[in-house]
C-alpha positions in Angstrom: 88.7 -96.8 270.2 91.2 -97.0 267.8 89.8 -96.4 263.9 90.5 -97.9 261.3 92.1 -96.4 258.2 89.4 -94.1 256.8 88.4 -94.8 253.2 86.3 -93.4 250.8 82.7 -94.7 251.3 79.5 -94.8 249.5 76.4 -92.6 250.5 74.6 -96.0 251.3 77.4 -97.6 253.8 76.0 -97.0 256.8 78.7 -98.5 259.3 82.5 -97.6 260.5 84.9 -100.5 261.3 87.4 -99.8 264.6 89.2 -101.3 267.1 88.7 -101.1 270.5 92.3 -100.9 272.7 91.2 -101.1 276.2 89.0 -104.2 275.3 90.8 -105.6 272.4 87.8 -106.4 270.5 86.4 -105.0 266.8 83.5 -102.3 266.8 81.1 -101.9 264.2 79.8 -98.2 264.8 76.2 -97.3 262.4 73.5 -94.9 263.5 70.0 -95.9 262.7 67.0 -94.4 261.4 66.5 -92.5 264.7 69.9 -90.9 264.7 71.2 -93.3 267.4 74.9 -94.6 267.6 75.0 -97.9 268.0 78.3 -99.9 268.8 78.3 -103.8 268.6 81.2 -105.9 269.5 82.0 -108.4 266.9 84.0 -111.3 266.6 87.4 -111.6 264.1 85.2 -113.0 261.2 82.6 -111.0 261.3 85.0 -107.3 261.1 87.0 -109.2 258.6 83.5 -110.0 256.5 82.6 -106.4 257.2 86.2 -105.1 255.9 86.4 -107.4 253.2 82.7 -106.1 252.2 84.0 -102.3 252.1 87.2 -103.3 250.8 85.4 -104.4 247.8 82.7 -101.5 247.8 85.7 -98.9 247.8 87.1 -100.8 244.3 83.9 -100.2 242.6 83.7 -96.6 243.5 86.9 -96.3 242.4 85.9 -98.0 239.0 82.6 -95.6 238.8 84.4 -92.5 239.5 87.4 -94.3 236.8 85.2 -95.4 233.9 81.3 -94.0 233.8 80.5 -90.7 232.3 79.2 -88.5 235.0 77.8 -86.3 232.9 74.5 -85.9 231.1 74.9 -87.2 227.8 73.5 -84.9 224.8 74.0 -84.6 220.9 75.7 -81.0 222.0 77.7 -82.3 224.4 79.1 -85.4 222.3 79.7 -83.0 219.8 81.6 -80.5 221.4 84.3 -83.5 222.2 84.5 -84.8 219.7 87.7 -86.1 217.8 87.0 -85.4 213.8 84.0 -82.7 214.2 82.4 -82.1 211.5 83.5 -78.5 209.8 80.7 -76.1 208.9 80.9 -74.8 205.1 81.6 -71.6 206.4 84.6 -72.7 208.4 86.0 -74.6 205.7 86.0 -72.0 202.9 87.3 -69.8 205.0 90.4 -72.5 206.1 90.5 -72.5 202.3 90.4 -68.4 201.3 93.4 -68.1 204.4 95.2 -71.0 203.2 95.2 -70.0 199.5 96.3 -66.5 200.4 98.8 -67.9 203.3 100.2 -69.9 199.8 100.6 -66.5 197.8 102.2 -64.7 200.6 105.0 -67.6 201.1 105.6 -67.6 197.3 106.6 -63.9 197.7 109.5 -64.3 199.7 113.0 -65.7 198.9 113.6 -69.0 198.2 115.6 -69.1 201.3 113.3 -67.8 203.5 110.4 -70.3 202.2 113.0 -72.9 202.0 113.6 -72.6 206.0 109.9 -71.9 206.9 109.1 -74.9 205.3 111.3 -77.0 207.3 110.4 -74.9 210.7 107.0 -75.2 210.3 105.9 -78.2 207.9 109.0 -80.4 208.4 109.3 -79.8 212.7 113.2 -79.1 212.1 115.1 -76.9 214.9 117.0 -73.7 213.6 120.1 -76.0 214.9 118.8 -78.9 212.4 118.5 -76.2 209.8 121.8 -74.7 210.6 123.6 -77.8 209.9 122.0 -78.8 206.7 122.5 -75.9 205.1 125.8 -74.7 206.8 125.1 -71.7 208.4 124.8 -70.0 211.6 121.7 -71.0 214.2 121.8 -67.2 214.4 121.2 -66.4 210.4 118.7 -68.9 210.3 116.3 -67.6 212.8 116.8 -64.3 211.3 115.6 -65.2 208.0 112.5 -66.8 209.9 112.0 -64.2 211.7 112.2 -61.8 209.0 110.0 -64.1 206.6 107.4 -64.3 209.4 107.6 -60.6 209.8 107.0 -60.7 205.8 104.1 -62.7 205.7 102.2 -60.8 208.5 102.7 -57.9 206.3 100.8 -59.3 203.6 97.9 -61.1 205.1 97.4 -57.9 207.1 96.5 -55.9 203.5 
């Protein structure tokens, strides 16, 4: 008997759909309740029922599996995804003690130096971006980030 492609199946489809060479005719295949395999012959428009039938059963597993959460849902659970979460007061006054002394540590270095770390890291320049606007070398500029960088862990660190 020659199968038919095998797809994915629900728990609750109790039947396979094949093809039978030597006979040229369409099995249904489904054991029953007493663990017996049972093969029935069946006519073109009943396997194309029965295929139609699972065709269709395999496109809403596919949207299940696709589109339904499949897992519990709790308040901790919704709140550890989600997208604005709300900030404890702790959390934010420390985000605010780090970025105030972040702030103090930039306005200690050159005004190069805070000039290109502003446009690294606020602005999303590259050092070539940089480079060009302010005429130098790609080299010189990541040296000054570097060295600024190297400056500011300095100062957060005491």
């Amino acid at each position: 008997m020659v199968k038919i492609p095998v797809r994915n199946k629900d728990k609750y489809n109790p039947y396979t759909l094949g093809y039978d060479e030597s006979n040229k005719t369409y099995i249904v295949e489904f054991v029953d309740n007493m663990k017996v395999i049972h093969r029935v012959q069946v006519s073109d428009k009943i396997y194309e029922a029965f295929n139609e039938f699972e065709l269709e059963d395999v496109s809403q597993i596919h949207k299940y599996q696709k589109h339904i959460e499949h897992n519990e849902v709790y308040e901790e659970t919704l709140n550890a995804r989600a997208i604005n979460k709300p900030i404890s007061v702790e959390d934010e006054v420390e985000n605010n003690v780090m970025t105030e002394i972040l702030k103090n540590a930039i306005n200690t270095l050159s005004l190069v130096q805070k000039r290109r770390i502003k446009m690294y890291y606020f602005e999303d320049m590259t050092l070539k971006q940089i480079a060009e606007l302010e005429h130098c070398s790609i080299m010189s500029v990541k040296e000054s980030l570097d060295s600024g960088i190297n400056k500011l862990r300095k100062i957060i660190k005491n």
